[in-house]
C-alpha positions as CSV (number, residue, x, y, z in Angstrom):
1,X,-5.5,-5.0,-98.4
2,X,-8.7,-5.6,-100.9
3,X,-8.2,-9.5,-102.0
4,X,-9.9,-10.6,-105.2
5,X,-11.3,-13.3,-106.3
6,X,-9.7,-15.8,-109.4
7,X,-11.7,-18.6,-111.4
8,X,-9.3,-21.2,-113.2
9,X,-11.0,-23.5,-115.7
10,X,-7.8,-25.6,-117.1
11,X,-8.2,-22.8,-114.8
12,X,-11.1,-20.5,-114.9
13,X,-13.0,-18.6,-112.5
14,X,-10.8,-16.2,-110.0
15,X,-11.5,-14.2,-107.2
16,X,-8.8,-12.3,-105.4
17,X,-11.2,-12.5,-103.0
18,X,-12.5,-14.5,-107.0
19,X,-10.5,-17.0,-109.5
20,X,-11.4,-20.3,-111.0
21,X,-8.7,-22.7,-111.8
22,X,-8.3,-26.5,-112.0
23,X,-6.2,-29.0,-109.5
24,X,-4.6,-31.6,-112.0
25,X,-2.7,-35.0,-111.2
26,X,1.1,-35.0,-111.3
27,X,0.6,-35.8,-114.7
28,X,-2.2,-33.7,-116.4
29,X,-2.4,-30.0,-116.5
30,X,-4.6,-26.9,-115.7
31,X,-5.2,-23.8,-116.8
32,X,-7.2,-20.6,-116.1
33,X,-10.3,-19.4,-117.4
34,X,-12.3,-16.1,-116.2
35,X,-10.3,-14.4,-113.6
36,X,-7.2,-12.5,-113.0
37,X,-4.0,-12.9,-110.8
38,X,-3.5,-14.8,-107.9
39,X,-2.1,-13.1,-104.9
40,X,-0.9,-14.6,-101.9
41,X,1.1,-13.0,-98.7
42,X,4.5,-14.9,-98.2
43,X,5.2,-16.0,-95.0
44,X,9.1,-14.9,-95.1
45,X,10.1,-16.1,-91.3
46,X,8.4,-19.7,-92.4
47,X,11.3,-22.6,-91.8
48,X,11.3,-25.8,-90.8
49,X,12.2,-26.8,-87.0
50,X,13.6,-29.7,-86.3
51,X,11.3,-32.7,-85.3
52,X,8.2,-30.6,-86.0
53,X,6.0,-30.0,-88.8
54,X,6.1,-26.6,-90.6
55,X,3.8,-24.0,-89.2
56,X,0.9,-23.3,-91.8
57,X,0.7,-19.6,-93.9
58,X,-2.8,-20.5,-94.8
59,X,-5.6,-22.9,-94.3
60,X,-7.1,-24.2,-98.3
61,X,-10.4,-25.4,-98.7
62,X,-10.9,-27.6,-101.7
63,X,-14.3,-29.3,-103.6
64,X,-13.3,-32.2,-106.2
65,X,-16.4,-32.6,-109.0
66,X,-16.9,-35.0,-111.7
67,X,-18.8,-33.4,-114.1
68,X,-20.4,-35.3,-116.4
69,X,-19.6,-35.5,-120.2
70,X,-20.6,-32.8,-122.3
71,X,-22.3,-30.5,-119.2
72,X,-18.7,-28.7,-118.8
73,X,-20.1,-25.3,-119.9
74,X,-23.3,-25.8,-117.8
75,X,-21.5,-26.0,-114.6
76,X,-18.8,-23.6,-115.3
77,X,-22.1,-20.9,-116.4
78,X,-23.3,-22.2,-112.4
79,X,-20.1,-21.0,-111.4
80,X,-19.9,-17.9,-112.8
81,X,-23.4,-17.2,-112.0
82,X,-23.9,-18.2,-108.2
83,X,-24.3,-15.7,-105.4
84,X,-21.7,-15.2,-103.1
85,X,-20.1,-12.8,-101.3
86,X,-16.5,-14.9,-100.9
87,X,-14.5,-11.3,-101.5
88,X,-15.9,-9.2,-98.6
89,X,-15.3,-11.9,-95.8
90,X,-12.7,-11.7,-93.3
91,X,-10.1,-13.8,-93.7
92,X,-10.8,-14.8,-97.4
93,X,-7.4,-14.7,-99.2
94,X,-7.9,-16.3,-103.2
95,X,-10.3,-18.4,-104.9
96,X,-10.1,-20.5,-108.0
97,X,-12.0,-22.8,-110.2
98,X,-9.6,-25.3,-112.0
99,X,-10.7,-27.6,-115.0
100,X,-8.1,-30.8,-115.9
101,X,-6.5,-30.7,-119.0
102,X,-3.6,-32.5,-120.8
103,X,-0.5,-31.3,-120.5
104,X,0.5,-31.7,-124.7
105,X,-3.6,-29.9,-125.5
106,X,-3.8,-26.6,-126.3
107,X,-5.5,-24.2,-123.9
108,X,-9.4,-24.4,-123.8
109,X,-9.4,-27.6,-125.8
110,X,-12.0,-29.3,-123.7
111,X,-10.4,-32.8,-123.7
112,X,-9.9,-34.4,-120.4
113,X,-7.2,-36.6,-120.1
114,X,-9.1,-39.4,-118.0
115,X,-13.0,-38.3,-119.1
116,X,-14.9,-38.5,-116.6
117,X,-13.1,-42.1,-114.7
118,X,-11.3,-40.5,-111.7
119,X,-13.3,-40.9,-108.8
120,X,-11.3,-37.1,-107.4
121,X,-13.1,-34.9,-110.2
122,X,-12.0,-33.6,-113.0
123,X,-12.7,-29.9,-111.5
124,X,-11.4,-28.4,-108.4
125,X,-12.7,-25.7,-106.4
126,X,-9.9,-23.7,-104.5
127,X,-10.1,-21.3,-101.7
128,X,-7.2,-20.0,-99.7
129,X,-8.1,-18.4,-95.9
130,X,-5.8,-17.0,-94.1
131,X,-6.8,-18.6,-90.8
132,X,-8.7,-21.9,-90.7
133,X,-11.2,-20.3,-88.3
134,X,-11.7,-17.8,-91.0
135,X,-12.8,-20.5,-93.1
136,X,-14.8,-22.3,-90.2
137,X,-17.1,-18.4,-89.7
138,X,-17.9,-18.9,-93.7
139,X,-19.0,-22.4,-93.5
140,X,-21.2,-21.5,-90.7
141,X,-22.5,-18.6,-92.0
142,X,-25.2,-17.0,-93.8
143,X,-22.6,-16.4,-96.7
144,X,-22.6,-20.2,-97.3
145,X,-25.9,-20.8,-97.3
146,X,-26.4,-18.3,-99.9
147,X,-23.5,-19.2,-102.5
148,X,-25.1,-22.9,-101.7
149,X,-28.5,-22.4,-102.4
150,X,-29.8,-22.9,-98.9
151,X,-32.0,-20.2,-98.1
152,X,-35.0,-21.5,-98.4
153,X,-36.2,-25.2,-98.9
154,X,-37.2,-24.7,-102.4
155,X,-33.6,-23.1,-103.4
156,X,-32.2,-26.2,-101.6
157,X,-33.7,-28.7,-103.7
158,X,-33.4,-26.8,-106.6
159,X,-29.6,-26.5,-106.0
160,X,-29.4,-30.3,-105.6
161,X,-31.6,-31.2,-108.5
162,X,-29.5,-29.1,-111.0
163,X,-26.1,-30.3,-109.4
164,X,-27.9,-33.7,-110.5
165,X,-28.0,-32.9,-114.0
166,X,-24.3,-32.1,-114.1
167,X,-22.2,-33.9,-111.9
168,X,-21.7,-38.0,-111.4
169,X,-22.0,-38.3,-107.4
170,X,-21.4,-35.8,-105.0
171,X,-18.8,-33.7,-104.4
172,X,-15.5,-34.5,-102.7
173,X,-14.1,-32.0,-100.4
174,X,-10.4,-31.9,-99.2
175,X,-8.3,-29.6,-96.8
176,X,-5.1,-28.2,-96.3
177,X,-2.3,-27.0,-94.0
178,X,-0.7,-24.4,-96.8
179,X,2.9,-24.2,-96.1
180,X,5.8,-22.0,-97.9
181,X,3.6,-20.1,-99.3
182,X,5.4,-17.5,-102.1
183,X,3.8,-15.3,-105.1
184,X,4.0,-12.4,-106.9
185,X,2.2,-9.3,-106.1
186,X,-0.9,-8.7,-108.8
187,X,-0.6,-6.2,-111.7
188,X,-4.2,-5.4,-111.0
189,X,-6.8,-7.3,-109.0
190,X,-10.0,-8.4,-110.7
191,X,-13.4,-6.8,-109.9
192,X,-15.5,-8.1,-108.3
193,X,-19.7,-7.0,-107.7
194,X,-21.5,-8.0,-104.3
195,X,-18.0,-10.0,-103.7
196,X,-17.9,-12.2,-106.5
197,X,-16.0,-12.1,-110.4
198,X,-18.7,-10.8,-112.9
199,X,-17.9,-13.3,-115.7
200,X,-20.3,-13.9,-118.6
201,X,-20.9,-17.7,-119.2
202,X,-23.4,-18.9,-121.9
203,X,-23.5,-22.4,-120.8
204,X,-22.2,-23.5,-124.0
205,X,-19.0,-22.8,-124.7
206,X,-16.2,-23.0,-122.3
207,X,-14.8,-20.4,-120.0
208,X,-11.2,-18.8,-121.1
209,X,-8.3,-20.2,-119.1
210,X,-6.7,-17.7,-117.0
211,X,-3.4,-19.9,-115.7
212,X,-1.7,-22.7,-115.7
213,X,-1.9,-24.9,-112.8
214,X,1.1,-27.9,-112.6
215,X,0.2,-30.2,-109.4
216,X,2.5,-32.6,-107.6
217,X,1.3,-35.2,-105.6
218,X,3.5,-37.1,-102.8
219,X,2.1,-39.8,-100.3
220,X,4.0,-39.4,-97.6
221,X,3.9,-41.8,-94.2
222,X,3.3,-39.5,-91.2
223,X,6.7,-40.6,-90.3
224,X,8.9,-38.7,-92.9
225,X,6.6,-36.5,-92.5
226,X,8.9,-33.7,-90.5
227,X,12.3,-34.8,-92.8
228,X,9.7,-33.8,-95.9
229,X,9.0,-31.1,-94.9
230,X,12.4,-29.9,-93.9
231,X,13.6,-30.6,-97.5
232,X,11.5,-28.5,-99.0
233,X,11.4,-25.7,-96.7
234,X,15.9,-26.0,-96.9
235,X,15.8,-26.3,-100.7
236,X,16.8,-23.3,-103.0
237,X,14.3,-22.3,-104.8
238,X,14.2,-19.9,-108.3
239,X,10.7,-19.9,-108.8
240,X,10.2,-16.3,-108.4
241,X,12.8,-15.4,-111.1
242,X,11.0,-17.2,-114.2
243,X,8.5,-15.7,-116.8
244,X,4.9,-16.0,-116.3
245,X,5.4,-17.6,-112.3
246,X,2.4,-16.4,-110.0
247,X,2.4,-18.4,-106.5
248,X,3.5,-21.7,-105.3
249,X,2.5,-23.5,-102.3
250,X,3.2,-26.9,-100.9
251,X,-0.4,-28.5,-98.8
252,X,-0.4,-30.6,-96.1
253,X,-3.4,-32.4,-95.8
254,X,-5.7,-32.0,-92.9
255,X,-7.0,-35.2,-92.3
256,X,-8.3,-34.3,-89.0
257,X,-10.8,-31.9,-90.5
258,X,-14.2,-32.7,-90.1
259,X,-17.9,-31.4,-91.6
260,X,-20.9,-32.4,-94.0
261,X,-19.5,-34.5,-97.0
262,X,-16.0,-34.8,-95.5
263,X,-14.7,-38.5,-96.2
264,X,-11.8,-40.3,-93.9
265,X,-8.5,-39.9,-96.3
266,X,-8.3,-43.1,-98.4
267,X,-4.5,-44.3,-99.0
268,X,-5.1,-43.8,-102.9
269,X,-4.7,-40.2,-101.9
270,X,-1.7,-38.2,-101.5
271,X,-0.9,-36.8,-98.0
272,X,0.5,-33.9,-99.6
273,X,0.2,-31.6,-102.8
274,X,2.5,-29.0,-104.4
């Protein structure tokens, strides 16, 4: 089946194979911008074994940006506007662009709950593969070199002197085991052209939020990590039954995973993310 693509900004740009969103702290919000519904297989056999971890559904990629005050729109417009062909890959799943909001603002208000001080972003990239392999063949590809402005040295520098102009220090990526995944199947799945959401952005005012994104954060010792797990994979869960639910999916993170601007995990962050 066809994925597309979703963008969440407070959460914005989508791709079901494209979808923006934003990743909040357990105590902030997000919500969607440009894209449409989020669509995720569920693993139904997944449960936890005793004195192991949980097998993963899904391997998720994440980028954490601090964008500077007043260039929202600008790098949202980047988003919206950059090549790539994330939607005709193999093993691409969802993607989303999340922006942090408040949990008490009204959608699209713009205010950030912490400005521009948390050194994790205030916006989130988030793209689900269904293997991590999957996600290893983009990152070595020609597909990533395109959406990333690598083709030639002069698109390069161009890429980096723009993401200057926007964003306070570099970006901040993060990855995930996902585990117990569950969602809804789509309506409709957005469209995408060349494999990738066609969103107008003016650069000026701020993409339409598509979702609301509530995030958990746990920091876990590797050793609860199996007992957890095991709770959440034996708890009874209603999710599916209220109004407006999409997906839900618990992330382990990989702090094994390695690559160009990947960090070791610092204890201020949280081992896992719901």
């Amino acid at each position: 089946m066809k994925q597309s693509i979703l963008l969440l900004i407070a959460a914005l740009l989508t791709t079901q194979a494209f979808q923006t969103g934003i990743i909040t702290s357990s105590r902030s919000r997000a919500t969607a911008a440009v894209s449409g519904p989020l669509f995720s297989a569920v693993a139904e056999e997944e449960t936890a074994v005793k004195n192991d971890l949980l097998k993963r559904d899904r391997y998720v990629a994440t980028n954490r940006f601090t964008v500077r005050q007043g260039r929202a729109a600008k790098f949202e417009k980047r988003w919206a506007d950059r090549s790539s062909r994330l939607a005709e890959l193999d093993g691409f799943k969802y993607f989303q662009l999340m922006r942090r909001v408040a949990l008490d603002d009204e959608a699209n208000s713009g205010i950030d709950p912490l400005a521009s001080t948390n050194p994790f972003g205030n916006y989130v990239s988030f793209t689900i593969w269904n293997e991590k392999k999957d996600f290893n063949a983009w990152r070595g590809g020609e597909a990533f070199k395109e959406a990333h402005g690598g083709t030639s040295l002069f698109a390069f520098v161009t890429t980096m002197v723009k993401s200057a102009m926007v964003l306070t220090g570099a970006p901040k990526p993060a990855f995930y085991d996902g585990l117990l995944q569950q969602s809804t199947i789509p309506d409709k799945v957005p469209e995408t052209v060349n494999g990738w959401r066609s969103v107008e952005a003016d650069g000026v005012n701020l993409l339409p939020a598509e979702a609301f994104i509530a995030c958990n954060q746990f920091f876990v010792p590797s050793s609860n990590a199996v007992a957890f797990e095991q709770r959440w994979a034996n708890r009874t869960s209603k999710l599916k039954e209220c109004d407006g639910f999409i997906s839900f999916s618990m992330l382990r993170r990989d702090v094994k995973a390695k690559g160009h601007g990947v960090s070791p995990m610092g204890e201020e962050e949280p081992t896992y993310v719901s």
